[in-house]
C-alpha positions as a printed Julia matrix, in Angstrom:
95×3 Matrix{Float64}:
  -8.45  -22.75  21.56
  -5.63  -20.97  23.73
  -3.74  -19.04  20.59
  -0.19  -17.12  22.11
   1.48  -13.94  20.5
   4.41  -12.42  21.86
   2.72  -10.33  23.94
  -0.73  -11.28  24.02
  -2.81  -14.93  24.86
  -6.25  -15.4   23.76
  -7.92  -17.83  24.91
 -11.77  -18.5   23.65
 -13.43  -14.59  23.39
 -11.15  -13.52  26.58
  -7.51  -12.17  26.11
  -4.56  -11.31  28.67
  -1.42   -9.22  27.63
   1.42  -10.77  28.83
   5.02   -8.94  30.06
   7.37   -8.72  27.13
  10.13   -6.15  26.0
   9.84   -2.38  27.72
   7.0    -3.89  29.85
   9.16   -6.27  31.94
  10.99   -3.41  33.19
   8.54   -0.46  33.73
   7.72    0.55  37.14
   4.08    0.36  36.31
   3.36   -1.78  33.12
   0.3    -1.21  31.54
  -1.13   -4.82  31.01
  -4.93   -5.9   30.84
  -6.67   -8.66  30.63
 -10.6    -9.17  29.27
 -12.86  -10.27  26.3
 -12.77   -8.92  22.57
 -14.69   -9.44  19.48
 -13.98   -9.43  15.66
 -16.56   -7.95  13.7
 -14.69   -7.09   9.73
 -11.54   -5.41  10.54
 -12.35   -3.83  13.45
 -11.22   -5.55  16.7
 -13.01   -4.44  19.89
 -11.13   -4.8   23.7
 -13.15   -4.52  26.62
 -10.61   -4.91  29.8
 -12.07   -6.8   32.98
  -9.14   -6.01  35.1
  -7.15   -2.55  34.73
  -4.03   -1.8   35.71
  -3.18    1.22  37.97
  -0.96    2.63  34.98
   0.4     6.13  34.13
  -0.53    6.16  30.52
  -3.92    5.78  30.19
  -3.9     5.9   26.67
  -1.8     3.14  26.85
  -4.19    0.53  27.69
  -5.29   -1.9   25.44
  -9.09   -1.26  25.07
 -11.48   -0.08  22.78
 -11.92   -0.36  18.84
  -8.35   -1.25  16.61
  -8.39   -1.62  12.96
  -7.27   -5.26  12.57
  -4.52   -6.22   9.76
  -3.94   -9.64   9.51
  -1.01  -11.25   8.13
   0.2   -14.76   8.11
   2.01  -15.67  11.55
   1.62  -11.86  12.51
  -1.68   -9.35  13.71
  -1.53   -5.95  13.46
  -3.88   -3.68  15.62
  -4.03   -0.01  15.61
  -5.98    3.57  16.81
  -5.71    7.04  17.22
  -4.5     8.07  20.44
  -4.06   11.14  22.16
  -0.08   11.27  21.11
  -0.8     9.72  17.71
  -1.15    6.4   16.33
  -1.23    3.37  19.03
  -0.14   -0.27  17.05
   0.52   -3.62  18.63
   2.35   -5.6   15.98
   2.47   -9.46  17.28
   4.18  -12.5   15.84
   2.15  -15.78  16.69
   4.01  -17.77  18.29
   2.16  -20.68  19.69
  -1.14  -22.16  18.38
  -3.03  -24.84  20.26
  -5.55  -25.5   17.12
């Protein structure tokens, strides 16, 4: 079923980040869209459509530890500047 975060929709195995906060107003937001796969606590991204963005290491894709929470996921890795976390509040569930 389609499940929305703040900044995130996933939809089935397939997932779209969606504008919110900073990204609204970049020049060049970093936003992808693709499938992803739970396997423990490890959630993997694999993007279908990149964005021509600035920061690669921005892009949400690859292997995050996943923290779950109640209403809120937490996903994070090691970039290249230091940790990378997403921290989204659910915030519609069509269940």
């Amino acid at each position: 079923g389609l499940i929305k975060f703040d900044a995130l929709i996933i939809n089935g195995n397939n997932y779209e980040e969606a504008a919110s906060g900073g990204a609204l107003n970049q020049k060049f937001p970093c936003l992808t869209r693709g499938t992803y796969k739970i396997k423990g606590d490890i959630i993997t991204f694999t993007t279908s459509v990149e964005p021509d963005c600035l920061c690669y290491d921005c892009l949400l894709k690859g292997e995050y530890k996943l923290i779950q929470s109640g209403k809120t996921i937490e996903f994070q890795k090691e970039a290249k500047d230091g940790l990378q976390i997403y921290l989204l509040t659910l915030t519609e569930s069509g269940r």
